[in-house]
PyMOL Python script that loads the backbone (N, CA, C, O; Angstrom):
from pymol import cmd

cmd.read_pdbstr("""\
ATOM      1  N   UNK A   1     162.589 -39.848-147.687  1.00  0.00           N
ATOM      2  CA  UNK A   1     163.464 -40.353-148.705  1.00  0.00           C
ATOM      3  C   UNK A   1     163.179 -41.836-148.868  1.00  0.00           C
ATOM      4  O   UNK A   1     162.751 -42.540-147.953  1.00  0.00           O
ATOM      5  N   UNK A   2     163.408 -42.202-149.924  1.00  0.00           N
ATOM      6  CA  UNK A   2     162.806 -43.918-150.770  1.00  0.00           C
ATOM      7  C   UNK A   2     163.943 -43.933-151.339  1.00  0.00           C
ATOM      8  O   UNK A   2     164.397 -43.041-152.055  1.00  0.00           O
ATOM      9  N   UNK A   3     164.699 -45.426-150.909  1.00  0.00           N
ATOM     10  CA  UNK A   3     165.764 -45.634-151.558  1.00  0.00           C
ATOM     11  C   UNK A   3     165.474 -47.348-151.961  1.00  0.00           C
ATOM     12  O   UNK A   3     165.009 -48.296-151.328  1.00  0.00           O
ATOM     13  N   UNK A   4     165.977 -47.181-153.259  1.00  0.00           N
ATOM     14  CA  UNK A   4     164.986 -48.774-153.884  1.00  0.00           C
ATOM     15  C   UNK A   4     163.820 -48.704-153.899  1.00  0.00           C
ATOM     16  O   UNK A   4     163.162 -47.917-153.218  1.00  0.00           O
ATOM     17  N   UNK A   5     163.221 -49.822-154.972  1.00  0.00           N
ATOM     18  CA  UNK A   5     161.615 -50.168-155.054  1.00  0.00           C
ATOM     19  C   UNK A   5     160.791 -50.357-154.361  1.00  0.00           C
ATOM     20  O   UNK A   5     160.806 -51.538-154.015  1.00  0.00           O
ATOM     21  N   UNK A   6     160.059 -49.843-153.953  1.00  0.00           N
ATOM     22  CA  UNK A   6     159.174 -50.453-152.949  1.00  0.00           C
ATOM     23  C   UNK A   6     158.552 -51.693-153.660  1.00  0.00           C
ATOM     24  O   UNK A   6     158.630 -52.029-154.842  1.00  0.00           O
ATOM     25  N   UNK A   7     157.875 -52.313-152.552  1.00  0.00           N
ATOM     26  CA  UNK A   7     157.712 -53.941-152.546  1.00  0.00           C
ATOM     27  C   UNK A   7     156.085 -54.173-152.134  1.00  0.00           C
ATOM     28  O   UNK A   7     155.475 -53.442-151.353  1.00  0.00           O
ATOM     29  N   UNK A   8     155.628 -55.118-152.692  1.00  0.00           N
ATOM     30  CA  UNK A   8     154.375 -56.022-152.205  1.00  0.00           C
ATOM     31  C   UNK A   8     153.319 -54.776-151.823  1.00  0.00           C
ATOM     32  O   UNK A   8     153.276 -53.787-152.554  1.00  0.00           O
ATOM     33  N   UNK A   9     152.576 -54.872-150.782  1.00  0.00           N
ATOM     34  CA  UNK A   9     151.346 -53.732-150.555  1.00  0.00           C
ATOM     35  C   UNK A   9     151.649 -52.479-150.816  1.00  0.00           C
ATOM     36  O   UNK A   9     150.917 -51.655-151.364  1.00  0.00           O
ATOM     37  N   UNK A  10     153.004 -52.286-150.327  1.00  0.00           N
ATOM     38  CA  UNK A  10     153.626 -50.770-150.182  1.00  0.00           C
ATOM     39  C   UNK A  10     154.287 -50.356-151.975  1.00  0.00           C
ATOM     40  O   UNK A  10     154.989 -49.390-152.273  1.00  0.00           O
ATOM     41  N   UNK A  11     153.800 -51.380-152.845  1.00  0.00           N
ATOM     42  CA  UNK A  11     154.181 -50.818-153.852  1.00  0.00           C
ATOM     43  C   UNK A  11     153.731 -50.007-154.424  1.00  0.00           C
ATOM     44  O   UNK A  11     154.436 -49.428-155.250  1.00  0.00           O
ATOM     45  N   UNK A  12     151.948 -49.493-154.178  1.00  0.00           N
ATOM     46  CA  UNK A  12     151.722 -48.261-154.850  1.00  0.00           C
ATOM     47  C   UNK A  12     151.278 -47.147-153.769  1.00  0.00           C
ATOM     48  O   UNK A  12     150.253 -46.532-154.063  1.00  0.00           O
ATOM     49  N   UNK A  13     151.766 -46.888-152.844  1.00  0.00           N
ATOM     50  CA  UNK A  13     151.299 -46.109-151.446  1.00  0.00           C
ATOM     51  C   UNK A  13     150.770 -44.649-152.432  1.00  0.00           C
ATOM     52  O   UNK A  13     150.996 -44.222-153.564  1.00  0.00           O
ATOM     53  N   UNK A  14     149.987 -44.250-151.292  1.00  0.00           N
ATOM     54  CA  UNK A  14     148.563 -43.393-151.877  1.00  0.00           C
ATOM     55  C   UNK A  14     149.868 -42.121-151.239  1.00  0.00           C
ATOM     56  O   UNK A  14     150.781 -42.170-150.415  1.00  0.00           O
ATOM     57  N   UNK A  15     149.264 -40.991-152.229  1.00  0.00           N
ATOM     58  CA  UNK A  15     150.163 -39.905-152.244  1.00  0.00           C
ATOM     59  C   UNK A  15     149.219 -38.869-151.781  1.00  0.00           C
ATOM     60  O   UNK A  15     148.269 -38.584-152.510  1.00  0.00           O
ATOM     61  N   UNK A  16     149.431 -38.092-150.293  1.00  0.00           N
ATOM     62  CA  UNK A  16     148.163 -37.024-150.704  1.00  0.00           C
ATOM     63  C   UNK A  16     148.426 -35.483-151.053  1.00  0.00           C
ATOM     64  O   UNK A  16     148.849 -34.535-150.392  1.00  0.00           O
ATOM     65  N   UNK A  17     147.982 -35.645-152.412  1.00  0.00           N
ATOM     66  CA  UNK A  17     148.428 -34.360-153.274  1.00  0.00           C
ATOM     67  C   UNK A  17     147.718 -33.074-152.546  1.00  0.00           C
ATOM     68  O   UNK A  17     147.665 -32.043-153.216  1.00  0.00           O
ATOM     69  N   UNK A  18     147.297 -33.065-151.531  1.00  0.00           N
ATOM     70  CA  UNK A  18     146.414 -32.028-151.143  1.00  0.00           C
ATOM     71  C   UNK A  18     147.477 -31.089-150.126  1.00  0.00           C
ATOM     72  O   UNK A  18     147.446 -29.867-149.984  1.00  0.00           O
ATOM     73  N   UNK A  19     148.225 -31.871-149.608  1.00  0.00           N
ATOM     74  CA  UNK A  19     149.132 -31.257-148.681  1.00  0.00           C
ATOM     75  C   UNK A  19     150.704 -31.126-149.446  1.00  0.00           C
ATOM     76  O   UNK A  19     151.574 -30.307-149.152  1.00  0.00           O
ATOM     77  N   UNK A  20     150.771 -32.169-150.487  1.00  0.00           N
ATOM     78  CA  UNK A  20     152.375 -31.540-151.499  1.00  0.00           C
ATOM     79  C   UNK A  20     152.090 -30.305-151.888  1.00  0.00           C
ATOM     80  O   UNK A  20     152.952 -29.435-151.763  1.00  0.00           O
ATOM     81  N   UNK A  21     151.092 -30.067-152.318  1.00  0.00           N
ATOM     82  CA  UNK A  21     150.430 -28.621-153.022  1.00  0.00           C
ATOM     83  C   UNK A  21     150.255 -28.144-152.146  1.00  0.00           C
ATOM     84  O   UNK A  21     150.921 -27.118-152.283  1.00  0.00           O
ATOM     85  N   UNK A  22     149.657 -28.080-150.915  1.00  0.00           N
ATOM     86  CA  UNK A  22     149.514 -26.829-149.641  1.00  0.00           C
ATOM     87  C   UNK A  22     150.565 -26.545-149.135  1.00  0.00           C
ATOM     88  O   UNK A  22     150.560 -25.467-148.541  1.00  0.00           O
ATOM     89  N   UNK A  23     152.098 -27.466-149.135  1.00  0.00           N
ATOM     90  CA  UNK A  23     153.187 -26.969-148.434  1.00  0.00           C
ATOM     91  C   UNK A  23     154.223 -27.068-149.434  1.00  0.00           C
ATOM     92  O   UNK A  23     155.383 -27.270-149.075  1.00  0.00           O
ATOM     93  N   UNK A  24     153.845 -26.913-150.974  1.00  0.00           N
ATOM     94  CA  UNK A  24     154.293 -26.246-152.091  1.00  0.00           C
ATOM     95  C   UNK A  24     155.632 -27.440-151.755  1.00  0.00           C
ATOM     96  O   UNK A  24     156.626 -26.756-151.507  1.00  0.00           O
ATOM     97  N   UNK A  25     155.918 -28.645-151.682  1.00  0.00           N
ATOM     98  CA  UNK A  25     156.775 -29.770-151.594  1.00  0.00           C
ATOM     99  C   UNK A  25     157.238 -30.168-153.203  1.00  0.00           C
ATOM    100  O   UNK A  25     156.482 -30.305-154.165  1.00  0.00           O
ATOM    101  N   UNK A  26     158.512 -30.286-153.176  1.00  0.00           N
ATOM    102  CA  UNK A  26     158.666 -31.076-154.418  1.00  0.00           C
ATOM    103  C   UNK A  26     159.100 -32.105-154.332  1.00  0.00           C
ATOM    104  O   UNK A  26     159.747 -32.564-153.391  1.00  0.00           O
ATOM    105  N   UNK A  27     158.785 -32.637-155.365  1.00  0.00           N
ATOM    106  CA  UNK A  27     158.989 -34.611-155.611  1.00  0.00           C
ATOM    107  C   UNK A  27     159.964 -34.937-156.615  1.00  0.00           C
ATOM    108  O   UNK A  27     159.931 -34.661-157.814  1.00  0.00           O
ATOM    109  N   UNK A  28     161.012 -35.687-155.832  1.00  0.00           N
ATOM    110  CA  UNK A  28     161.878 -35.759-157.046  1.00  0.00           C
ATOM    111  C   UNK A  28     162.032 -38.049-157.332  1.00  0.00           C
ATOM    112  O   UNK A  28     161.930 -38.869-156.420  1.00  0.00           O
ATOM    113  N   UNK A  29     162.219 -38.290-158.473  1.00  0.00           N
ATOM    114  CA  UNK A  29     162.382 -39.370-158.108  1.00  0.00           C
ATOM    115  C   UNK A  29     163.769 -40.038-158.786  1.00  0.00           C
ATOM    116  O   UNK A  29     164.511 -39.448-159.571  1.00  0.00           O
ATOM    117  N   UNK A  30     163.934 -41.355-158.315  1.00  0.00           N
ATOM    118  CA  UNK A  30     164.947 -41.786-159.194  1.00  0.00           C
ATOM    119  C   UNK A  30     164.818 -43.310-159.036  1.00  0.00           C
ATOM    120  O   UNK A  30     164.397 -43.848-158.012  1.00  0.00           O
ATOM    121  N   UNK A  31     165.200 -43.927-160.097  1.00  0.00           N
ATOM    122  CA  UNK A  31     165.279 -45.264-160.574  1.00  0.00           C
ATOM    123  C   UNK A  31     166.211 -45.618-160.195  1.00  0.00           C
ATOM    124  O   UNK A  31     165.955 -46.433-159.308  1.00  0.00           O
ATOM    125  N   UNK A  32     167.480 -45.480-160.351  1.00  0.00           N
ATOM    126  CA  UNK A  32     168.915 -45.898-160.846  1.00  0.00           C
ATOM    127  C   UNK A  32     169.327 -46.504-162.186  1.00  0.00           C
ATOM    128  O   UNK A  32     169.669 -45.534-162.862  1.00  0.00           O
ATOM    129  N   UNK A  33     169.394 -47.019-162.524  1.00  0.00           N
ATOM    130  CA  UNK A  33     170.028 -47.605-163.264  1.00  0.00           C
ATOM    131  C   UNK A  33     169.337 -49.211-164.548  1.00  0.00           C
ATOM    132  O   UNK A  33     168.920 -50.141-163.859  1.00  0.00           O
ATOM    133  N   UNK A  34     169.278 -49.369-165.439  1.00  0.00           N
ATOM    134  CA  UNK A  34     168.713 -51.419-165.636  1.00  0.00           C
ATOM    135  C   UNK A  34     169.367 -51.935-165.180  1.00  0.00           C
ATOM    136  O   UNK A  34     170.388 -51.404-164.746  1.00  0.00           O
ATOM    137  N   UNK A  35     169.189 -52.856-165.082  1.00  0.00           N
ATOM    138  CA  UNK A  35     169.544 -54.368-164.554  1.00  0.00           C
ATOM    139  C   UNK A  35     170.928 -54.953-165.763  1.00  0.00           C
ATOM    140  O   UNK A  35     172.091 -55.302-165.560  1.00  0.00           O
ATOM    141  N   UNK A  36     170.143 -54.839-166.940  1.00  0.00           N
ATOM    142  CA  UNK A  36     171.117 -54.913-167.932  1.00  0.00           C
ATOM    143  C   UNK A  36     172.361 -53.839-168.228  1.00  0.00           C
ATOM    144  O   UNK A  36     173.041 -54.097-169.222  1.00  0.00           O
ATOM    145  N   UNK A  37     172.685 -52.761-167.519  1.00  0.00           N
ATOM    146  CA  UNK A  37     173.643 -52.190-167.743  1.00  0.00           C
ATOM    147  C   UNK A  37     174.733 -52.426-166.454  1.00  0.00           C
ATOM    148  O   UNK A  37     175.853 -51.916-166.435  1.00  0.00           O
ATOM    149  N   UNK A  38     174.201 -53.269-165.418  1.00  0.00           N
ATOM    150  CA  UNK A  38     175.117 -53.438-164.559  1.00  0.00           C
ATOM    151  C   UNK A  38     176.289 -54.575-164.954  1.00  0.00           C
ATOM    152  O   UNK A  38     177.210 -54.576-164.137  1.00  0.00           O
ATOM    153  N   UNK A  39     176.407 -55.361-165.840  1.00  0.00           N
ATOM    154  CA  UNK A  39     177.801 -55.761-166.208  1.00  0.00           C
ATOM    155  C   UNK A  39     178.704 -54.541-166.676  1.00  0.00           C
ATOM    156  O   UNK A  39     179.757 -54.398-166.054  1.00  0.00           O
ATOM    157  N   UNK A  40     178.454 -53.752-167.576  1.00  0.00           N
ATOM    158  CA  UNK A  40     179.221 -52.636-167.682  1.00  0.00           C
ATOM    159  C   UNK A  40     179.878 -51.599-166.957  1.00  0.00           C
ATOM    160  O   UNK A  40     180.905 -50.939-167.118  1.00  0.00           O
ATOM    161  N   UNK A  41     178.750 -51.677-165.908  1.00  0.00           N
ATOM    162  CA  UNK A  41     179.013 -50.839-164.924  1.00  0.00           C
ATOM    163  C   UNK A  41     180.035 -51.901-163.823  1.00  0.00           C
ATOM    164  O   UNK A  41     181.042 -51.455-163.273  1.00  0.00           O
ATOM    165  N   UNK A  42     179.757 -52.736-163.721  1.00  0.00           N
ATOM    166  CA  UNK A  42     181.164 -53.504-163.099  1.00  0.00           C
ATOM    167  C   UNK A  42     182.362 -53.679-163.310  1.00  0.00           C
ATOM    168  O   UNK A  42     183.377 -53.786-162.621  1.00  0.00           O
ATOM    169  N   UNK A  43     181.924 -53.706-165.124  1.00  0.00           N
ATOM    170  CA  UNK A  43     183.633 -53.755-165.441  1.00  0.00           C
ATOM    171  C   UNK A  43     184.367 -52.645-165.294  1.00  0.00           C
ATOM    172  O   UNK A  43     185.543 -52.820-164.976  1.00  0.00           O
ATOM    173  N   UNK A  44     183.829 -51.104-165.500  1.00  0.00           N
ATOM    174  CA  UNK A  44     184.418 -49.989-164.889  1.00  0.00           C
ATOM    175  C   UNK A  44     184.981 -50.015-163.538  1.00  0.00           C
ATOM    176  O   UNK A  44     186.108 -49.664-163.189  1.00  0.00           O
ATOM    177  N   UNK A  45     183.936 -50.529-162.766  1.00  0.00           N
ATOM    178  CA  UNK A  45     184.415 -50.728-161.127  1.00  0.00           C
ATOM    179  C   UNK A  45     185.967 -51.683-161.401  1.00  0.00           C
ATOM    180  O   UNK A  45     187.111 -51.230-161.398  1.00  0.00           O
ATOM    181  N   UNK A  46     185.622 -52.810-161.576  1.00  0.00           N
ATOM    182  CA  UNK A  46     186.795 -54.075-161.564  1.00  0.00           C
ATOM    183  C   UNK A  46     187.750 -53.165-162.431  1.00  0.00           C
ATOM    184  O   UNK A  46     188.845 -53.431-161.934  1.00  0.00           O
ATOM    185  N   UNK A  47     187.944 -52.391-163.278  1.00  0.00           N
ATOM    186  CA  UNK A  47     189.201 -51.841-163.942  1.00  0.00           C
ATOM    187  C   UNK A  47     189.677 -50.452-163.400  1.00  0.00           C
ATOM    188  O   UNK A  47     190.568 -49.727-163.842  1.00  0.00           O
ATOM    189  N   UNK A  48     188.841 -50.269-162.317  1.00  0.00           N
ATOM    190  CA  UNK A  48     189.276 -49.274-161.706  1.00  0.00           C
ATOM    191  C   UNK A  48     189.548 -47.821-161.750  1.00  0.00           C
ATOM    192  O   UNK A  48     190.260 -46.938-161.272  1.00  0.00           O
ATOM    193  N   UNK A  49     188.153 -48.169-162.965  1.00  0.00           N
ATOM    194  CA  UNK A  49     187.782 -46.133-163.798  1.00  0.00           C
ATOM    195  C   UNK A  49     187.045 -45.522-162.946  1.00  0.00           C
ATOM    196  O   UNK A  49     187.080 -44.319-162.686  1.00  0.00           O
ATOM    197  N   UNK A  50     186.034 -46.709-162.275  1.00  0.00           N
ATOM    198  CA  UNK A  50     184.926 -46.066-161.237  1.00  0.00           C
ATOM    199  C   UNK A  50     185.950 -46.444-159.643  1.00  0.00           C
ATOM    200  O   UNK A  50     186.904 -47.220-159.580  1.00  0.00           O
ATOM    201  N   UNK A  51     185.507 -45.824-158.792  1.00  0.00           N
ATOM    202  CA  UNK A  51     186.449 -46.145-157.501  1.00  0.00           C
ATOM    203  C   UNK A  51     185.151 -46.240-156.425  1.00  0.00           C
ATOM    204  O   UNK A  51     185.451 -45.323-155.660  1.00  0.00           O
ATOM    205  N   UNK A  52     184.111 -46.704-156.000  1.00  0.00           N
ATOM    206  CA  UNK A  52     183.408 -46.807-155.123  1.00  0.00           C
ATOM    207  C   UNK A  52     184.154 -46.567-153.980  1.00  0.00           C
ATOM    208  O   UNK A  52     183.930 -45.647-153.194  1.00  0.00           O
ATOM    209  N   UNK A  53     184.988 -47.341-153.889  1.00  0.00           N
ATOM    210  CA  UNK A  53     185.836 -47.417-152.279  1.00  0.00           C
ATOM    211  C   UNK A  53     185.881 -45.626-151.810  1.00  0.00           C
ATOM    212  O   UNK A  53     185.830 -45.184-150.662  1.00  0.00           O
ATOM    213  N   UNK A  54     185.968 -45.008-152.820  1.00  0.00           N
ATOM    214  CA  UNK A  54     186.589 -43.383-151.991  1.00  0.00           C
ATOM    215  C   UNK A  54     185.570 -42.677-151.313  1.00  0.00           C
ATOM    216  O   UNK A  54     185.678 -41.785-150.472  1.00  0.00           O
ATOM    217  N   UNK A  55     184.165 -43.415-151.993  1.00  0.00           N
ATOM    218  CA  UNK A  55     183.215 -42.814-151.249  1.00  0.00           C
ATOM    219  C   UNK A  55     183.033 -43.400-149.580  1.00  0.00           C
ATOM    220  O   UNK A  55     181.976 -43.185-148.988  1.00  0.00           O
ATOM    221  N   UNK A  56     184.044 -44.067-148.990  1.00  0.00           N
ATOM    222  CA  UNK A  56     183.411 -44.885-147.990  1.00  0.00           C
ATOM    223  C   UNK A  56     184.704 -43.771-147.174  1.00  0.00           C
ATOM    224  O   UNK A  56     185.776 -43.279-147.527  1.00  0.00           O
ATOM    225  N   UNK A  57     183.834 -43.757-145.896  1.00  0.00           N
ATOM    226  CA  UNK A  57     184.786 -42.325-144.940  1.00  0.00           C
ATOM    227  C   UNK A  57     185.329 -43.260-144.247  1.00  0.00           C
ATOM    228  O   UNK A  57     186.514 -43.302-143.918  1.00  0.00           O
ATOM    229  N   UNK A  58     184.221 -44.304-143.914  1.00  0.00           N
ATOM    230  CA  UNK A  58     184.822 -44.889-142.339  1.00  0.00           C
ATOM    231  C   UNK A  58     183.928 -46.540-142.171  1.00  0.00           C
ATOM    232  O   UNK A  58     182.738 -46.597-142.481  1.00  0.00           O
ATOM    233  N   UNK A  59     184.640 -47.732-141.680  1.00  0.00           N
ATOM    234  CA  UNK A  59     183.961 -48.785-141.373  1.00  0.00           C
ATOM    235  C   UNK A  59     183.910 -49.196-140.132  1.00  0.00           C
ATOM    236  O   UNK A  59     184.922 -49.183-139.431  1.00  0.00           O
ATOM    237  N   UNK A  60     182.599 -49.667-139.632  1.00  0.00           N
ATOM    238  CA  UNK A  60     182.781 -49.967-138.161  1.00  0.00           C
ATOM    239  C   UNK A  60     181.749 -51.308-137.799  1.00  0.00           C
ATOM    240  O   UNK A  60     180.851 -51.776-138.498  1.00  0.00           O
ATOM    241  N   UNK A  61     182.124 -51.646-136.731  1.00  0.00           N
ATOM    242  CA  UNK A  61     181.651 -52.565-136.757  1.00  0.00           C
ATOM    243  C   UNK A  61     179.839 -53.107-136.177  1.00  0.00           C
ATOM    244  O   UNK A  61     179.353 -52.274-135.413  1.00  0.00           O
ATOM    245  N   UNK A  62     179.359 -53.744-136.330  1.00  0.00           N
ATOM    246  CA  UNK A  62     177.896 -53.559-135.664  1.00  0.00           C
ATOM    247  C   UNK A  62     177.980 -53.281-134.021  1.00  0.00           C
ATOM    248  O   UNK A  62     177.090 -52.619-133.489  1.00  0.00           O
ATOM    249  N   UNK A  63     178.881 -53.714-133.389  1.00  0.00           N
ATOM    250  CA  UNK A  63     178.455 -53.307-131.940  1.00  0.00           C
ATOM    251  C   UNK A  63     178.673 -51.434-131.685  1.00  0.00           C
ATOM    252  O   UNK A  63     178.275 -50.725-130.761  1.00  0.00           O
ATOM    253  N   UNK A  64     179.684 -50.989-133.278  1.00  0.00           N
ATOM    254  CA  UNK A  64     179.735 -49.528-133.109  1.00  0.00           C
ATOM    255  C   UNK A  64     178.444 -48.779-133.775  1.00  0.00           C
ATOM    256  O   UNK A  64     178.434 -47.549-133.792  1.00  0.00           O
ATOM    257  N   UNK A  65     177.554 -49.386-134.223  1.00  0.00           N
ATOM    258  CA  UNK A  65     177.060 -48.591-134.984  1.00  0.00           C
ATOM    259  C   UNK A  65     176.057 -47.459-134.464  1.00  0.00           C
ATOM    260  O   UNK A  65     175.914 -46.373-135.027  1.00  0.00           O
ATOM    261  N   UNK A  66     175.360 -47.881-133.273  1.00  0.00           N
ATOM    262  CA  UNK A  66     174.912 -47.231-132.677  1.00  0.00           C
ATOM    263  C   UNK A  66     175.610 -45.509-132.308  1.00  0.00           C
ATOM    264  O   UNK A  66     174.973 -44.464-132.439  1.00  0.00           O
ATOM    265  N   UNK A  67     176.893 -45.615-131.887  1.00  0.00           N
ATOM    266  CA  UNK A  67     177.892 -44.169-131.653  1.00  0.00           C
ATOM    267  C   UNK A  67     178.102 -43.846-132.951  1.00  0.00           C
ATOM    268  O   UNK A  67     178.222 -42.635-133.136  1.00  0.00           O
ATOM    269  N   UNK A  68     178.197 -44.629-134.044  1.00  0.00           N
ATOM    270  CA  UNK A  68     178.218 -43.918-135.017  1.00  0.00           C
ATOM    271  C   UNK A  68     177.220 -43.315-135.825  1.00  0.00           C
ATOM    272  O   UNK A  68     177.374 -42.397-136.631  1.00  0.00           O
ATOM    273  N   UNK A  69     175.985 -44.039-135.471  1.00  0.00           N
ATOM    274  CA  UNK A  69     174.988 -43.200-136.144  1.00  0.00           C
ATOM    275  C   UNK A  69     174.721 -41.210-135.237  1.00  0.00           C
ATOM    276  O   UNK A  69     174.740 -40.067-135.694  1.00  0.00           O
ATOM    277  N   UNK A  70     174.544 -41.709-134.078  1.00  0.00           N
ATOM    278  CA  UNK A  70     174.780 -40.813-132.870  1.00  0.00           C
ATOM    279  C   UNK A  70     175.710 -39.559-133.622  1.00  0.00           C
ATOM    280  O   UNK A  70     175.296 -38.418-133.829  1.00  0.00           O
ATOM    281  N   UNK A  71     176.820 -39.989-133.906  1.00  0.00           N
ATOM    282  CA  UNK A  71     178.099 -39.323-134.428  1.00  0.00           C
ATOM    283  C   UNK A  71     177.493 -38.182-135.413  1.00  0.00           C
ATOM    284  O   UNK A  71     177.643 -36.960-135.375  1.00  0.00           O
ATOM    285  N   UNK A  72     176.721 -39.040-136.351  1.00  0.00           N
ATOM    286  CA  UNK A  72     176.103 -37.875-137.390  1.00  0.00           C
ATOM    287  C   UNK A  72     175.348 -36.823-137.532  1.00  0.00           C
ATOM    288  O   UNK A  72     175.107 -36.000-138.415  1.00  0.00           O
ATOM    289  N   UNK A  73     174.913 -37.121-136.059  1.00  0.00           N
ATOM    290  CA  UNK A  73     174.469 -35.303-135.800  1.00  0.00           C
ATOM    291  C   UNK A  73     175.201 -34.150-135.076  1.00  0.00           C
ATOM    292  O   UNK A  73     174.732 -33.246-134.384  1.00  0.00           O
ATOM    293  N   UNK A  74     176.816 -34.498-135.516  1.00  0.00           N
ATOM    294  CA  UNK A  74     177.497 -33.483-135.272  1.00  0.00           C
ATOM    295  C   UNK A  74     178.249 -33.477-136.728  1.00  0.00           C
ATOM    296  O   UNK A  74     178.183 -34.362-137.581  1.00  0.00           O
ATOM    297  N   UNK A  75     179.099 -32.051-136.799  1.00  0.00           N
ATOM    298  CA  UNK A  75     179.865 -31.618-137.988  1.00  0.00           C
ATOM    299  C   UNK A  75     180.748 -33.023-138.036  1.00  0.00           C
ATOM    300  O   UNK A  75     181.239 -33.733-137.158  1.00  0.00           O
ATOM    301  N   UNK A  76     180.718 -33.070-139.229  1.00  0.00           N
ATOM    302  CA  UNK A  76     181.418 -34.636-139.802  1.00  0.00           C
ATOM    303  C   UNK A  76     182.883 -33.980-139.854  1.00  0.00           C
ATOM    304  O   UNK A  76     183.285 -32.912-140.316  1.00  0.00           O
ATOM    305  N   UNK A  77     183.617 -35.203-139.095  1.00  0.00           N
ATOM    306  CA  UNK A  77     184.596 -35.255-138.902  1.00  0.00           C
ATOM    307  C   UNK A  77     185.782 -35.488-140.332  1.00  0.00           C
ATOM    308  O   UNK A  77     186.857 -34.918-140.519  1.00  0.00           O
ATOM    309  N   UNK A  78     184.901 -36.813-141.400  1.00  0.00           N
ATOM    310  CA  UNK A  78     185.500 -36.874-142.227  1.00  0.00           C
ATOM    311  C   UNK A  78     184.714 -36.796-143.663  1.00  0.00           C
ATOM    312  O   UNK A  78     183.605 -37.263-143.401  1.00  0.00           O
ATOM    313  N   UNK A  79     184.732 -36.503-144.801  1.00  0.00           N
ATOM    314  CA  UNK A  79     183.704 -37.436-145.734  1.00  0.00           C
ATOM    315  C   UNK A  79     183.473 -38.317-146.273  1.00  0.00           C
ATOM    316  O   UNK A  79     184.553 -38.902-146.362  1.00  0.00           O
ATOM    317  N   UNK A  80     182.536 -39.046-146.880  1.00  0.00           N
ATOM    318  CA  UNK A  80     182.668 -40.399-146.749  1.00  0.00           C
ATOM    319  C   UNK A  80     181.292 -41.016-146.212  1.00  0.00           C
ATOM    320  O   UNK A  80     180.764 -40.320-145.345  1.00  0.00           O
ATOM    321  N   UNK A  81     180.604 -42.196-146.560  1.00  0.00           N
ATOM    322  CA  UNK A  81     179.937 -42.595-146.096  1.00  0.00           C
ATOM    323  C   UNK A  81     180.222 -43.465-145.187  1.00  0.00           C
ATOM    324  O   UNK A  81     181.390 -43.822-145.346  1.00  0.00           O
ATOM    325  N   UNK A  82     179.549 -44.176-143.983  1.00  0.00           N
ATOM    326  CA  UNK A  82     179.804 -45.327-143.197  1.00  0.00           C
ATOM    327  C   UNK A  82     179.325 -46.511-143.373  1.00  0.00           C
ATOM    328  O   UNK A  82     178.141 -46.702-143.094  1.00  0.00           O
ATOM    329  N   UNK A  83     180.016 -47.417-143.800  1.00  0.00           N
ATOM    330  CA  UNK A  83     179.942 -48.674-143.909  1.00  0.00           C
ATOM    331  C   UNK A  83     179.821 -49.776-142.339  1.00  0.00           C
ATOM    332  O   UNK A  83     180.749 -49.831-141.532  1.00  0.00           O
ATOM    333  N   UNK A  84     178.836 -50.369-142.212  1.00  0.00           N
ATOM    334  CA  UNK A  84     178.772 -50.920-141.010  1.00  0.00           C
ATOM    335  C   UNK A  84     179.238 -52.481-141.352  1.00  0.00           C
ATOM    336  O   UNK A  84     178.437 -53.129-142.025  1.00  0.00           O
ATOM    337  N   UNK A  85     180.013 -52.892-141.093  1.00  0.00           N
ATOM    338  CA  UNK A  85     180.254 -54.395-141.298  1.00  0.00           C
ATOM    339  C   UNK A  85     179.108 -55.412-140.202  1.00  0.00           C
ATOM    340  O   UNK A  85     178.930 -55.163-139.010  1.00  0.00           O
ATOM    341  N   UNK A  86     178.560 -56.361-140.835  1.00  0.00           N
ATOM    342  CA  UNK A  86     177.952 -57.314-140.058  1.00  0.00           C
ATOM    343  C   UNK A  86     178.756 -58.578-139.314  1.00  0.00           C
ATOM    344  O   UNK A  86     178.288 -59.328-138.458  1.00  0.00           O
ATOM    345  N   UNK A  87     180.131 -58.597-139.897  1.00  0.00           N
ATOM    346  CA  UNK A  87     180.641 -59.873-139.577  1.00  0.00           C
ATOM    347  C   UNK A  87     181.716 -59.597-138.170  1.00  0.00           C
ATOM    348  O   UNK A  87     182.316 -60.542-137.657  1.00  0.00           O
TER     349      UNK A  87
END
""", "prot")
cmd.dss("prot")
cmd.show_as("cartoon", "prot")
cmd.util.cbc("prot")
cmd.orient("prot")
């Protein structure tokens, strides 16, 4: 999984089509979004049509993150993604 652009050397990494096709793999991709549609997309957030927050299960802190990554290879307790705070 590739999440965001890849960057600098690794921006055009060599694909080898010989083995997507031998183990019949599919490729899916995604962009997200322009650059220019993210004011819009904020003001939904800030008015509170979009709710980001509900997607978040649980926050913890960096000295937890370790048990919590650990955590995720058992049946999830809640849903929700985990937010690790740095501060």
């Amino acid at each position: 999984m590739q999440i965001g652009l890849l960057q600098g050397r690794h921006s055009t990494p060599p694909l080898p089509m010989d083995r997507v096709v031998a183990k019949e793999l599919e490729i899916h991709g995604s962009h997200g979004m322009a650059a220019r549609d993210y004011p819009a997309l904020l003001e939904l957030v800030d008015s509170r049509v979009l709710r980001p927050d509900l997607l978040v299960g649980q926050e913890v802190g960096l000295d937890e993150a370790g048990a919590a990554l650990a955590a995720m290879s058992q049946p999830a307790i809640r849903a929700g993604i985990t937010v690790v705070r740095l501060n």
